[in-house]
N, C-alpha and C positions, 0 to 999 in steps of 0.2 A: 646964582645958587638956587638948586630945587630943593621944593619940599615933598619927601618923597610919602605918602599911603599906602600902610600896610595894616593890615589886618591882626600888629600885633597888637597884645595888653601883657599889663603886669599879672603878674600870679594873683597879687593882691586887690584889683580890677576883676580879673574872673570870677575870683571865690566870693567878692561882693554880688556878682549879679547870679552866681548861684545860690546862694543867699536869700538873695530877692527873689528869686525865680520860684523855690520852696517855700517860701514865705515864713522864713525860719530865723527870723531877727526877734520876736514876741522869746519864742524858747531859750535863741541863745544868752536874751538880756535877765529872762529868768537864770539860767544856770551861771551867769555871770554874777549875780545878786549873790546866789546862794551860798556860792563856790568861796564868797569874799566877806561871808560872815564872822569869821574867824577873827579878819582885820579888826572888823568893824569894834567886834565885841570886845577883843581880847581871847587869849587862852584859856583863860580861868572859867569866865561863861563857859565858852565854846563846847568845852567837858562836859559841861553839864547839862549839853543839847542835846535831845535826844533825835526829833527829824523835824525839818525844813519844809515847808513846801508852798509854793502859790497857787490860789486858786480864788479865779474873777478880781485879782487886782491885790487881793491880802496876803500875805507874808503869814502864815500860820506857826509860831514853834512851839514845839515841846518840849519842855524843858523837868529835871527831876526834883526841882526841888520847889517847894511852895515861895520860900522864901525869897527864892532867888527871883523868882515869877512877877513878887510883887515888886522886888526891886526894878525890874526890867519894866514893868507896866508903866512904871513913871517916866521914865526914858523911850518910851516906846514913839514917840512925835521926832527925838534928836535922829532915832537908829534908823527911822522911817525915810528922813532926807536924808542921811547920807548913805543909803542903801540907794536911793534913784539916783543920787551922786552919781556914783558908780554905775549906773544904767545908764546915763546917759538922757534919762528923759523922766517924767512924772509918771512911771510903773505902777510903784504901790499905793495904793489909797490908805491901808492901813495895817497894822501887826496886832497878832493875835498872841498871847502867849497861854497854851494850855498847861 
């Protein structure tokens, strides 16, 4: 029996090392973060976000209500790991809630 070399890959093989090649793992683990807040938080939060974003490692929200702000400040350590849960790796350093 031969073992035969070919040049093929999996779709899922390519699109990894296109991936790589753009160096576009940093973004898609942000927009994977982002996209998965909803989970994290619930419904109820999630309303009352107003925008998301990262920038140098921190997790920034904005959220409309004061109260809900301070609630979330206290929780901000749980939401923090299980946000890089979800990434996959140690992302965020920390959350901001404005």
């Amino acid at each position: 029996m031969s073992i035969r070399h070919t040049n093929e890959q999996s779709l899922g093989e390519v699109i990894k090392e296109i991936i790589a090649g753009f160096r576009l793992e940093k973004k898609l683990n942000e927009a994977r973060v982002i996209s998965s807040w909803e989970k994290i938080v619930g419904t109820m939060i999630a309303k009352h976000t107003r925008q998301l974003r990262i920038v140098n490692q921190v997790l920034y929200v904005e959220v409309d209500s004061a109260a809900l702000r301070n609630e979330l400040t206290y929780a901000r350590e749980k939401i923090r790991k299980k946000l890089n849960k979800i990434a996959g790796e140690e992302m965020l350093k920390g959350v901001v809630f404005k």
